[in-house]
C-alpha positions in Angstrom: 13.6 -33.2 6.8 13.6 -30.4 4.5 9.7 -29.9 5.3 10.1 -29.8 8.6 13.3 -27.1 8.0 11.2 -24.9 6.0 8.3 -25.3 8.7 10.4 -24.1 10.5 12.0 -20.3 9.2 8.2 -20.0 8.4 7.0 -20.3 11.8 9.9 -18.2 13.6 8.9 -15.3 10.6 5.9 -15.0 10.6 5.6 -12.2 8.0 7.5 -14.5 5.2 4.6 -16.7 5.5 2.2 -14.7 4.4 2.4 -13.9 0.5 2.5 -10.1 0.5 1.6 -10.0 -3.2 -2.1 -9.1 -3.7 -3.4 -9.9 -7.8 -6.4 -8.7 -9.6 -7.1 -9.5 -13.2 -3.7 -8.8 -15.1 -2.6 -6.4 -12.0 -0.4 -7.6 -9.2 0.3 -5.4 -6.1 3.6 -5.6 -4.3 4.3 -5.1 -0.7 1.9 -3.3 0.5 3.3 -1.3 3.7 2.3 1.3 6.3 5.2 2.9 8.3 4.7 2.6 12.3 3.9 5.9 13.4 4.3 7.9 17.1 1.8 7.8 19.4 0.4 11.0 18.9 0.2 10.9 15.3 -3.3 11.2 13.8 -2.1 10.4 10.3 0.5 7.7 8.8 1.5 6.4 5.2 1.0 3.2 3.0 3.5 2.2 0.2 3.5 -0.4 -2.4 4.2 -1.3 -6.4 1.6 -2.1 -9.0 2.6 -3.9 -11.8 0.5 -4.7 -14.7 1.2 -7.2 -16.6 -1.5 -7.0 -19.1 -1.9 -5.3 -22.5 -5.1 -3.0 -21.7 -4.3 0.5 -19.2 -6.0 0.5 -16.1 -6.2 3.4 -13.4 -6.1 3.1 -9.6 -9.7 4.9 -8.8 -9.3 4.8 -5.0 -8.6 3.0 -1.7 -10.8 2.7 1.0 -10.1 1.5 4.6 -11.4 1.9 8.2 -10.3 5.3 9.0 -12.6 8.7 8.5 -10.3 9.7 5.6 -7.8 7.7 3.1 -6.8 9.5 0.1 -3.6 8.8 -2.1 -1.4 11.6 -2.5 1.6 13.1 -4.8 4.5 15.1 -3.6 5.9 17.9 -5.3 9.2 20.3 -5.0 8.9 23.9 -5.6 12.0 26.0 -4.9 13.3 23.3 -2.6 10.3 22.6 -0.9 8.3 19.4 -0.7 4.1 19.6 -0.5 2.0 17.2 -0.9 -1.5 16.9 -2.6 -4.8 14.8 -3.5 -4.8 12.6 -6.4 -8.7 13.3 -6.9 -8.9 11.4 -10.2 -6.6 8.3 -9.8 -3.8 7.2 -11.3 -3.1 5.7 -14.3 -1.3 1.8 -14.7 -0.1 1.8 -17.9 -0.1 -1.9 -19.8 3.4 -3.2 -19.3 4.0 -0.7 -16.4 4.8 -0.5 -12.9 3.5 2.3 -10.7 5.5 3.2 -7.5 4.0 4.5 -4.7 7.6 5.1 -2.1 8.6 7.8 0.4 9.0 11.3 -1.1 6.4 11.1 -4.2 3.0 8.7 -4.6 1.6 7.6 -0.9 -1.9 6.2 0.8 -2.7 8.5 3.5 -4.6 7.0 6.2 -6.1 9.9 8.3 -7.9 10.2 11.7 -5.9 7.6 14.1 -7.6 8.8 17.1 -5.0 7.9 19.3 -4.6 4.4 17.7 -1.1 4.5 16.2 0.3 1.9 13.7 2.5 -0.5 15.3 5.1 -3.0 14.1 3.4 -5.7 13.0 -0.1 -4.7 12.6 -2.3 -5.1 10.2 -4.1 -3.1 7.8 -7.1 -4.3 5.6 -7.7 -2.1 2.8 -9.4 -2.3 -0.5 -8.6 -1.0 -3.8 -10.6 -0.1 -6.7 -9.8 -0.3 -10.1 -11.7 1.2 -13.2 -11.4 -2.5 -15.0 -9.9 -4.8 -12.8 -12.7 -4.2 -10.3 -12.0 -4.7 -6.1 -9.3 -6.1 -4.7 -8.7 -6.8 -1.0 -5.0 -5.9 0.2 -3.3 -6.4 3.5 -0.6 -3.3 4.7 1.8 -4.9 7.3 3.4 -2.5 9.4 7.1 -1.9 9.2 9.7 -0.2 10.8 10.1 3.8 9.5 
């Protein structure tokens, strides 16, 4: 009975039964998600934690998808203003550390939608590439902004 129970809540959510954890080597990737974005948008944003649990550093080279563009960027504040820019040589995952990329600071920008706009629910295969824990297939699922 508690099978069929657990069955299910899986079956009615169908996000909860897929692991959203992703793990490399000694680096496990948390939650990777894109925000759904308007129709007309030609750009939208990917979030997720990286935690490595290892004792050797590691750096996040880059992350590829199928779009024309996909770059990671930083945000910044200067005088009360907010600008982003390219993180052209990776970013460093310290051993023992967690790297954040949230809203308002580290982000995956997917560019070049074409009028295909990330929906609730979709999708997104992605690879990332690490300087010594290799490739590692991910999965964004979109969410709500």
């Amino acid at each position: 009975m508690k099978h069929l129970i657990l069955t299910a809540i899986l079956l009615a959510n169908p996000v909860a039964s897929f692991a959203d954890d992703f793990k490399v080597g000694d680096l496990v990737i948390e939650h990777p998600v894109a925000r759904a974005t308007t129709a007309m948008a030609m750009t939208g944003a990917g979030y997720f934690v990286i935690m490595n649990n290892g004792t050797e550093d590691d750096r996040l080279v880059e992350i590829t998808a199928n779009f024309p563009r996909v770059m990671m960027h930083d945000t910044k504040t200067d005088d009360g203003i907010a600008t982003m820019f390219h993180i052209e040589d990776g970013v460093a995952v310290p051993a023992g550390g967690t790297v954040t990329f949230e809203p308002g600071s580290k982000h995956v920008m997917f560019m070049g939608f074409n009028g295909d706009p990330f929906e609730i629910g979709e999708e997104i295969p992605a690879t990332m590439n690490f300087e010594k824990a290799g490739e590692l297939d991910i999965v964004f699922v979109v969410e709500e902004m």
